[in-house]
C-alpha positions in Angstrom: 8.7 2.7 42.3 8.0 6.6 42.2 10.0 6.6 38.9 7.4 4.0 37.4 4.7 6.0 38.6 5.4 8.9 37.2 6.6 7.3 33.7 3.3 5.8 33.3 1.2 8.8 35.0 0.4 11.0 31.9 -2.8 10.2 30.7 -4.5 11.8 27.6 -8.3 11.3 27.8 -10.7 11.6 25.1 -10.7 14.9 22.9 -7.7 16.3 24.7 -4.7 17.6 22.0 -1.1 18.6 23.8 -0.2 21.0 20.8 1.1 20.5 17.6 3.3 21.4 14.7 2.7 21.5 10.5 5.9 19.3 8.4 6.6 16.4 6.8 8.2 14.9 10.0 6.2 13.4 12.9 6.8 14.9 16.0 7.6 13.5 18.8 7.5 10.3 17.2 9.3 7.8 20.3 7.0 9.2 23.0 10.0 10.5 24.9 9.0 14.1 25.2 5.6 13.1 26.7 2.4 12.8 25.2 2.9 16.7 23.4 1.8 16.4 19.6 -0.4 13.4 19.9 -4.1 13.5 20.9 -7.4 10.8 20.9 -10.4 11.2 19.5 -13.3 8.9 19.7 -17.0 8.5 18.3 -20.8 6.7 20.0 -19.7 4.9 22.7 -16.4 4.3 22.3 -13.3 4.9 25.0 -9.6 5.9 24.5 -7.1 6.6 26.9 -3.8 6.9 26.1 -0.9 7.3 28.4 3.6 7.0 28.4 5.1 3.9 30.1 8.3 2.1 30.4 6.4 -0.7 29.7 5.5 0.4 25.9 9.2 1.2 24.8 10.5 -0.5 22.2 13.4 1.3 22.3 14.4 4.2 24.4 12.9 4.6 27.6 9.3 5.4 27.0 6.4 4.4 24.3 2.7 5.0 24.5 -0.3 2.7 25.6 -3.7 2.8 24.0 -6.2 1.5 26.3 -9.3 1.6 23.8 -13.2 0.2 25.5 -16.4 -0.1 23.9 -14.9 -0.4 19.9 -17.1 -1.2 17.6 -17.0 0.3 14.2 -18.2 2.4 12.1 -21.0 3.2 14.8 -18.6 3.3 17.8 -15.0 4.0 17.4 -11.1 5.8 18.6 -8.2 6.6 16.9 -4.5 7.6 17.9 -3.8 11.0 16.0 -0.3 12.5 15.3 0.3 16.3 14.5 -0.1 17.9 11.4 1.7 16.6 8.4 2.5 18.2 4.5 3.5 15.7 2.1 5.5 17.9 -0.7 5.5 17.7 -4.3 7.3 14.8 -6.1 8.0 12.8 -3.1 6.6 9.4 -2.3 6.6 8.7 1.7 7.0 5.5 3.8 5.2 5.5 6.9 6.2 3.2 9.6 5.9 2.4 13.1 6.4 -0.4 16.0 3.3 -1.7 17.2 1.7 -4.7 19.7 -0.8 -5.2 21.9 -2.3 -7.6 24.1 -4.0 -10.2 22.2 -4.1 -10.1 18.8 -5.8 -7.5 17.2 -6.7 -5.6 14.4 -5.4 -2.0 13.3 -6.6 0.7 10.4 -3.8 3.4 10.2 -4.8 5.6 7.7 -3.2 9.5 6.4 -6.0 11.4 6.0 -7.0 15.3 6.4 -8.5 16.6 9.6 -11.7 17.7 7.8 -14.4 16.4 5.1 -13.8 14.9 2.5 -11.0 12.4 4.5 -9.4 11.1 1.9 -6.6 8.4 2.3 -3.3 9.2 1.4 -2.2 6.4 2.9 -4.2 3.5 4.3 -3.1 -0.1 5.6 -5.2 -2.6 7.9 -2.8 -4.8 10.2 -3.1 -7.5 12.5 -1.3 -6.9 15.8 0.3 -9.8 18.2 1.4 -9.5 21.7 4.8 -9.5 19.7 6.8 -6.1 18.5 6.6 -5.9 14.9 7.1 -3.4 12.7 4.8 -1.9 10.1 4.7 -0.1 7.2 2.5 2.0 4.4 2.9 3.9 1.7 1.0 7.4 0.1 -0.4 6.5 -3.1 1.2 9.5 -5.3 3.3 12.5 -5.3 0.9 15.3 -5.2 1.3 18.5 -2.6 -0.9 17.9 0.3 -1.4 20.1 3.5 -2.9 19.5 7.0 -2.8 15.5 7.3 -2.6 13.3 10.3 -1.7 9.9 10.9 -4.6 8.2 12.1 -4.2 5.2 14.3 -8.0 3.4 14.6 -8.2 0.0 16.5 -11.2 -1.7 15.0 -11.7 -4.1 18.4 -11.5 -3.4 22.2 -7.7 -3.6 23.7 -4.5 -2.7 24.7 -2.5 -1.4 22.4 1.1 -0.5 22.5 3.1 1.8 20.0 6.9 3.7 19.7 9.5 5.4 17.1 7.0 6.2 14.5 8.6 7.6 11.4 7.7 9.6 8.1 10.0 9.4 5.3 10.2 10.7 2.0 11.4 8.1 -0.7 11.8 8.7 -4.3 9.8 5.7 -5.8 7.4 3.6 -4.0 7.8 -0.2 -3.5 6.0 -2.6 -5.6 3.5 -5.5 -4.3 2.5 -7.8 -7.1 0.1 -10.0 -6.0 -2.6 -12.1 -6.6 -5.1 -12.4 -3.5 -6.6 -15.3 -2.6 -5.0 -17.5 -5.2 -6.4 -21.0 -4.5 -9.7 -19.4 -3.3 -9.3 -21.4 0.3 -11.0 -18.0 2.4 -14.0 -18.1 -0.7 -14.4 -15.5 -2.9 -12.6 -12.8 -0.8 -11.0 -9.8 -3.1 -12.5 -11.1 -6.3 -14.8 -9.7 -8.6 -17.4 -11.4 -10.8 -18.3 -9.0 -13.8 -21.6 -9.7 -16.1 -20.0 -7.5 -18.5 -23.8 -8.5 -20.7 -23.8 -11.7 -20.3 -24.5 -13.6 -16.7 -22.2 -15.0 -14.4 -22.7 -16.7 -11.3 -19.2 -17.9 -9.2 -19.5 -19.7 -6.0 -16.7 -22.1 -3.9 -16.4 -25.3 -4.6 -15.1 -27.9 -2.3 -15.8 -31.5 -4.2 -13.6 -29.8 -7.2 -10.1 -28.6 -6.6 -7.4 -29.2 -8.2 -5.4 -28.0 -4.9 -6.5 -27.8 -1.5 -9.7 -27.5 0.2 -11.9 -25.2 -2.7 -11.4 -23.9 -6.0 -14.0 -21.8 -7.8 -16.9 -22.7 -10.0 -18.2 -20.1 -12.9 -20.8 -20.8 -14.4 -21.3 -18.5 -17.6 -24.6 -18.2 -19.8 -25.8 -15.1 -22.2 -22.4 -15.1 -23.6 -23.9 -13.8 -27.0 -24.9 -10.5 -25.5 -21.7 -10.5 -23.2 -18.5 -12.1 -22.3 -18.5 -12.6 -18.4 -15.6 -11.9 -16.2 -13.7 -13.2 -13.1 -10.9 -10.8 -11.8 -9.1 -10.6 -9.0 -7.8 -7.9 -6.8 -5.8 -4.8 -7.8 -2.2 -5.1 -7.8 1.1 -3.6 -8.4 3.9 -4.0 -11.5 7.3 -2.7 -11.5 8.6 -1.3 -14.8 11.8 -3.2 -15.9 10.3 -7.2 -14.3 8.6 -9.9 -16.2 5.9 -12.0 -14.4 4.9 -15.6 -15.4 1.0 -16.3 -14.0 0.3 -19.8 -14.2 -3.5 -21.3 -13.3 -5.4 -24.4 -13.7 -8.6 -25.0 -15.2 -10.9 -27.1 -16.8 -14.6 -27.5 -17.8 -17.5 -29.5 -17.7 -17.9 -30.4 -20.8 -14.3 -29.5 -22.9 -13.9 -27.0 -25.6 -15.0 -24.0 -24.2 -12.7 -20.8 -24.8 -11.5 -18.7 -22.1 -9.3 -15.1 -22.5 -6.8 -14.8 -19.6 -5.1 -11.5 -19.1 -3.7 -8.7 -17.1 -5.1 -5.7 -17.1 -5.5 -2.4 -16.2 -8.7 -1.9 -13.4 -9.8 1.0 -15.3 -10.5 2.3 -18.6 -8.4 2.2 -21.4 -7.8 -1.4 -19.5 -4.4 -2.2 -20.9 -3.5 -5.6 -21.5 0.6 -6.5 -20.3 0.3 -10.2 -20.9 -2.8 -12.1 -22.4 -3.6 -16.0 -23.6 -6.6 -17.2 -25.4 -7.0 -21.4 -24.2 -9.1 -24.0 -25.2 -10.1 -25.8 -21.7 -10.4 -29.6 -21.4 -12.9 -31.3 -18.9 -9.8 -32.0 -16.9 -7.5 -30.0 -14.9 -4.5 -28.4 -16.9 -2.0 -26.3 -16.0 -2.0 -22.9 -18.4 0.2 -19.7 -18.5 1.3 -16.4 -19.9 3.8 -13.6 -19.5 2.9 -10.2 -18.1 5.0 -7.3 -18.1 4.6 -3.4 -18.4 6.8 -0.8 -19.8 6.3 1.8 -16.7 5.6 0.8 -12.8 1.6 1.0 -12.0 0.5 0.8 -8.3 -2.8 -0.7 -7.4 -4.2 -1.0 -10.8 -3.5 -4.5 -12.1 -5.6 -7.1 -11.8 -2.9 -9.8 -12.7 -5.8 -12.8 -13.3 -8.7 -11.6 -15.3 -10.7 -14.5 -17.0 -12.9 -13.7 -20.0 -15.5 -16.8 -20.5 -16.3 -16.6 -24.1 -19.3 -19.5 -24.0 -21.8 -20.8 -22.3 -20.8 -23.1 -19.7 -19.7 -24.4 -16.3 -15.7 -23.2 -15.4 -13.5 -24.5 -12.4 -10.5 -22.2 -11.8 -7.3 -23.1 -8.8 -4.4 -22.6 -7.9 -2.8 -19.0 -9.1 0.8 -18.6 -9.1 2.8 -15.7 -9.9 6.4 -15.8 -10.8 9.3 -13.1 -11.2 10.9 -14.6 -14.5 14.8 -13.8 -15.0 15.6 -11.8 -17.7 16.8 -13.8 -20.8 16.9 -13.4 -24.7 14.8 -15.8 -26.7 13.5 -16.1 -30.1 9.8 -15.6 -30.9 9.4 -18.0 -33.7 12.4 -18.9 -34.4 11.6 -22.0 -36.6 8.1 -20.2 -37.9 6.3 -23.1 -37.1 3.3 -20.9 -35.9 3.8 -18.3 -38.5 5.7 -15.4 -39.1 3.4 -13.2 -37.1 6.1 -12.3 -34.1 8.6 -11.0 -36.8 8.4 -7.6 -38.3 8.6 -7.2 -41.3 9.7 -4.2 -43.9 9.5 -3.1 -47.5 10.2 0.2 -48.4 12.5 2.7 -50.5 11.6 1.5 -53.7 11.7 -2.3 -53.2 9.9 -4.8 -54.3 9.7 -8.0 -52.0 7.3 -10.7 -50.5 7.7 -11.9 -47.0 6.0 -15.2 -45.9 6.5 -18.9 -44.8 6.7 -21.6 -46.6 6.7 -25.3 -46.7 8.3 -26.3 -49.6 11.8 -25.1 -47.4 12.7 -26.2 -44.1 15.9 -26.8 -42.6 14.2 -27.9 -39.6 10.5 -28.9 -38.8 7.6 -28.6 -41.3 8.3 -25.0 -43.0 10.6 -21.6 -43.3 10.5 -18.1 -44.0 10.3 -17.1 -47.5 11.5 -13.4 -48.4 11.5 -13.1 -52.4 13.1 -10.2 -53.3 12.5 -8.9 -56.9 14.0 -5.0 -56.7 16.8 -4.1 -54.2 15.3 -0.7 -52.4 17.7 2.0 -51.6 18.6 1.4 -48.7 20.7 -1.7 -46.8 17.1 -2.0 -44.6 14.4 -1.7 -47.4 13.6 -5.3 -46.7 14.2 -6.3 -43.5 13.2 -9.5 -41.3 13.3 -9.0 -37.7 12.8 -10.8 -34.4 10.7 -9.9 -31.7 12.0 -7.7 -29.0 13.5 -9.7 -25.7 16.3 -9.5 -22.7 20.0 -9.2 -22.6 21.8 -9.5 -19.5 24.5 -7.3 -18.5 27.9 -8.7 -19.4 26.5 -11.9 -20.7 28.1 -13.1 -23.9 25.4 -14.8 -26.4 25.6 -16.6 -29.5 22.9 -15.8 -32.2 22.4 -18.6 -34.6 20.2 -19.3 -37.8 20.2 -21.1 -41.1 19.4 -19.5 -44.6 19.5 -20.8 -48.1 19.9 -19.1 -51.4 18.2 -19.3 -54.5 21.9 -19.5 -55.3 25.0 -18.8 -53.9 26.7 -15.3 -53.2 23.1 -13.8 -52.4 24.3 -11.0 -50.2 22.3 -10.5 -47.0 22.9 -8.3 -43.2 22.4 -10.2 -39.9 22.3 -7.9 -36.8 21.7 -7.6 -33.0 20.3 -4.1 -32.5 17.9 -1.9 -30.0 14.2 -2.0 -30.9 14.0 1.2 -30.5 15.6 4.3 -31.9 18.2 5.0 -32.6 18.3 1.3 -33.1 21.8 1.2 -31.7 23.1 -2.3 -33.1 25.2 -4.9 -31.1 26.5 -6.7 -33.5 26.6 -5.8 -37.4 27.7 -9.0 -39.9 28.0 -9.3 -43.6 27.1 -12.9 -45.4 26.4 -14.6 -48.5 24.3 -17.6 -49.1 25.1 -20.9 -50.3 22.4 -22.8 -52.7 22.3 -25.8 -49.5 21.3 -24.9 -45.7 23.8 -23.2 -43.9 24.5 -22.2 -40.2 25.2 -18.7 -39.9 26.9 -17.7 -36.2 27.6 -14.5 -34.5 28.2 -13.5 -31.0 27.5 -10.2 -29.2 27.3 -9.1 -25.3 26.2 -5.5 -23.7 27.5 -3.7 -20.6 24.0 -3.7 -18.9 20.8 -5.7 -18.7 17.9 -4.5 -21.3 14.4 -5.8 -20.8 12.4 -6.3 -23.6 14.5 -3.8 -25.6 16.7 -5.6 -27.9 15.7 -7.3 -31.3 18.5 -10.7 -31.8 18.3 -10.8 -35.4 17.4 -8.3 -38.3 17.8 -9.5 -41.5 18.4 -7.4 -44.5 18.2 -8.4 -47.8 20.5 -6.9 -50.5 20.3 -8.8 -53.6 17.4 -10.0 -55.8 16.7 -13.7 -54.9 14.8 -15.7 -53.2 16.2 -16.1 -49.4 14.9 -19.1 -47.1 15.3 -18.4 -43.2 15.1 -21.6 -40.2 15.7 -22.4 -36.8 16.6 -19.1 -35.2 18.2 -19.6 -32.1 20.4 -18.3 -28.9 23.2 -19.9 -27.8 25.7 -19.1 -25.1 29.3 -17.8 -25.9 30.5 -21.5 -25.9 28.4 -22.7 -28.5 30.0 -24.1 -32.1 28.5 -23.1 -35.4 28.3 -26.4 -37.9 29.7 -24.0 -40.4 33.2 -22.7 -38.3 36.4 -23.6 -40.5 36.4 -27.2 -41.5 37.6 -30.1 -39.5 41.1 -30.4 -41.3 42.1 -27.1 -38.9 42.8 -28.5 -35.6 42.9 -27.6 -32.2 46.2 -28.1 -30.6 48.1 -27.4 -27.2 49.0 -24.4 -26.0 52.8 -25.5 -26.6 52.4 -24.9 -30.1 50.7 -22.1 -30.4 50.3 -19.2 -27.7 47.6 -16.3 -28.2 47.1 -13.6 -25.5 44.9 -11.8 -23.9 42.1 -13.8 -24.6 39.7 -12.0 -24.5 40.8 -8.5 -25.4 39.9 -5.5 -27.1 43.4 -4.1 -28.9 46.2 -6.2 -29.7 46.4 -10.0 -29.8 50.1 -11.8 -29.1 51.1 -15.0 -31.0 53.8 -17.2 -30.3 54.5 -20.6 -32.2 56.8 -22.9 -31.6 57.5 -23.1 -35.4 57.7 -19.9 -37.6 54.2 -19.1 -38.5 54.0 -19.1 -42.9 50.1 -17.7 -42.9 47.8 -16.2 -40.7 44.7 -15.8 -40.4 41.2 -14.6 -38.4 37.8 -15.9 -39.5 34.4 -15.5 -38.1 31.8 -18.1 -36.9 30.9 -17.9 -40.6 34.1 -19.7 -41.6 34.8 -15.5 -43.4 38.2 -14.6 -44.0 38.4 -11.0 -42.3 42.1 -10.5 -41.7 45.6 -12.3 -43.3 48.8 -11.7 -42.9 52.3 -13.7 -43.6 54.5 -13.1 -40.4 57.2 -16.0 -41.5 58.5 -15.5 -37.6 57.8 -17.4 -34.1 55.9 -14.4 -33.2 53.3 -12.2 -34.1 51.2 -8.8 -33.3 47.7 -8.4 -35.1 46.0 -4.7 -34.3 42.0 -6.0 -33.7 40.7 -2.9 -32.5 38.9 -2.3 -35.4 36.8 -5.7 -35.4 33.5 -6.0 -34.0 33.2 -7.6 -30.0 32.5 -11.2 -30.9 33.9 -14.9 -30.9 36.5 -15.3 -33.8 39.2 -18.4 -35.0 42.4 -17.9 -35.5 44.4 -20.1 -37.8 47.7 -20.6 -38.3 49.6 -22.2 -40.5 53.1 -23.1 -39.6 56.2 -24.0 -41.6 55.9 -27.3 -40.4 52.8 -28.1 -42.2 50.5 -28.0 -39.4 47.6 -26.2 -39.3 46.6 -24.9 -35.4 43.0 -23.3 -34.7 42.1 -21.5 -31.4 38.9 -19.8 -30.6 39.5 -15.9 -29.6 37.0 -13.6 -27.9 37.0 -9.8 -29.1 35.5 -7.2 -26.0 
């Protein structure tokens, strides 16, 4: 009994400080020293007592009670206040701390200086249960800051429990992409409505919805002086992610055009993903991608609708999705256009790029490149996809079709960085034939790239015209239509043994028959090595070929012909 009494017997009332220190580490920050470096402060007619017990431990043998009275912010108010704190330059800190309290309640905890002008360095507003749980903020940059203090502030009357606070320096800050209030079911909380010179008027509606209880209704007018928008709160993206945002809409009437994007909160407003949509008067399901090339904290407003005419809008249901990295073709069949490929003319070439529907190997039309004057340079007229993923160790297979003005046209197909110094992949050498043809190449890379690597640049060597189709990424698995023709067959490993598969040096053969010929070829059906062993065995040196998928063939004194599919690392 008299060691529960005197556990829970020091009291700090009101405006009374026990001493404290200046660092980047809170002191005394499980309560098990006393009360020293911690203090109360209140304001109007609020009451805070604070006090050590046994019965506020969440670990160790002593935590601190907050017994606040008469709360009622701004007016009347109390707050738990650690010692002094630096944060130091170039470091990003996690604050975090074990809290509860008798019913449930809610908490500002703020890191702020002890004088005017207060700013946050840190700020977080959580809802405590008569449950331990554990919470967490962050300080919103790296600057050099002196003379801070956490600042605990109950924003209601109660009990309030706390223990093992902790300050930590991290060296990047953890991202929170989010879009608040998504299907608008607690009304129009952390959005914002925007005239931007035109009028707009957005309210919650119940009798519409596409899911749940309320969506929300715009309704737009004055759009020729303005375009009005709809946002939603500020939120985080992390360098290196891609985010699908999906949303439903529809209109009164049909037709009307609506801009969604994400953006930057603030001037210059960056755009990292953006769709223009036509809306029907019926709901429909619409997305886009979003993704930036560095992390931003608490300045992307992931949904930001743009209402480009007069009318009456219904918007639900916001979803945001981490998408996994993978490669893909922009355009791949030009359907839309040729718009997502880059395209290049230079060093003394002469050359048109377009589509065209008089050529297609697939759908209604092609790429057209019609080169008149060979530049100087292998890349003077070059054809390339847009940038996209690669995932680490992942083995791919690029496929496209091209046909010739005539045959023997000599042309490049690579896989390559977008950026300098364009580090390529995979580098291949073809010619055309005067009919479609499949054209196959595979490639892998020892890490994952986002949005960094461009799956097929084309370059044009000879004068011709060159038709381009149905771009397309395959896994390692996949079987070009033009790979060495059908009278080469696969047989048993009895007949003819080929090892390591895959490797990077030397490949071992073993027939059962004396091998007359030998030879690799590509996806292309391209001779690139021969030889004439005339022996059960053989040793080809393939160090020197590119990492890919290859055939080799082998012809045996017997007569038969034996394919099998080898990787190169």
């Amino acid at each position: 009994m008299m060691k529960n009494v005197l556990l829970s017997g020091i009291i700090i009332i009101t405006n009374c400080y026990l001493g404290w220190s200046q660092s980047d580490t809170i002191c005394n920050a499980s309560f098990e020293d006393s009360l020293a470096s911690w203090g109360v402060i209140s304001n109007g007619g609020a009451i805070a007592n604070a006090s050590i017990s046994s019965d506020a431990a969440y670990s160790g043998n002593l935590g601190l009670i907050l017994q606040a009275d008469n709360v009622t912010p701004p007016s009347s108010s109390c707050a738990l206040t650690s010692c002094l704190l630096n944060l130091e330059q170039g470091s990003y800190y996690r604050i975090s701390f074990w809290a509860k309290s008798d019913t449930q309640e809610s908490l500002l905890v703020v890191l702020q200086p002890t004088s005017a002008p207060f700013t946050n360095y840190a700020e977080a507003t959580f809802t405590t249960s008569p449950t331990w749980t554990q919470y967490d903020l962050y300080t919103a940059d790296s600057n050099a800051v002196a003379g801070l203090k956490v600042k605990v502030k109950p924003e209601a009357s109660g009990v309030y429990y706390f223990d093992d606070f902790l300050m930590e320096g991290i060296s990047a800050l953890p991202t929170n992409t989010v879009v608040c209030n998504s299907d608008f079911e607690i009304g129009l909380s952390e959005w914002t409505q925007s005239p931007n010179g035109g009028e707009i008027d957005a309210i919650v509606e119940s009798s519409e919805v596409q899911n749940g209880a309320s969506s929300v209704k715009v309704t737009a007018s004055n759009t020729e002086s303005g375009q009005p928008i709809l946002s939603s709160c500020k939120s985080d993206v992390e360098e290196g992610k891609k985010y699908e945002i999906s949303f439903w809409m529809k209109s009164d009437l049909g037709g009307e055009t609506v801009v969604a994007t994400s953006s930057l909160s603030a001037s210059p407003y960056t755009n990292y993903g953006q769709t223009s949509i036509t809306l029907a008067n019926s709901w429909t399901e619409y997305s886009f991608i979003t993704e930036a090339d560095t992390t931003v904290y608490s300045n992307v407003r992931l949904a930001k609708f743009k209402f480009l005419n007069d009318g009456v809008y219904y918007v639900d249901n916001i979803t945001i999705e981490v998408v996994p990295p993978q490669p893909l073709f922009c355009d791949g069949d030009f359907e839309t256009g040729i718009t997502d490929w880059t395209q290049t003319v230079n060093n003394e070439a002469i050359a048109s790029i377009s589509v065209t529907p008089s050529q297609a190997q697939n759908g209604l039309q092609s790429a057209m490149v019609l080169l008149n004057t060979p530049g100087t340079t292998n890349g003077s007229v070059q054809l390339s996809s847009c940038p996209t993923d690669v995932v680490q160790d992942s083995t791919y297979t690029v496929s496209f079709w091209v046909k010739g003005s005539a045959g023997g046209l000599n042309f490049n197909a690579i896989t390559a960085f977008s950026s300098a110094p364009f580090a390529a992949l995979s580098s291949n050498s073809f010619q055309t034939n005067a009919d479609w043809t499949e054209y196959c190449y595979t490639f892998s890379h020892d890490s994952t790239v986002i949005g960094g690597i461009r799956l097929l640049k084309l370059q044009f060597l000879d004068a011709g015209t060159y038709y381009i189709d149905n771009a397309t990424v395959q896994d390692e698995s996949y079987i070009c239509s033009s790979a060495p023709p059908s009278s080469v067959l696969e047989h048993s490993f009895d007949e003819l043994n080929l090892w390591p598969n895959p490797s990077s040096g030397e490949l071992h053969l073993k027939s059962s028959s004396s091998i007359s010929s030998l030879f690799i070829k590509d996806l292309s059906g391209k001779i690139i090595f021969s030889s004439r062993p005339d022996s059960l065995t053989s040793t080809i040196n393939a160090s020197n070929l590119n990492m890919g998928t290859y055939f080799i063939v082998a012809e045996l004194e017997s007569g038969v012909m034996i394919q099998k599919r080898w990787i190169k690392l």
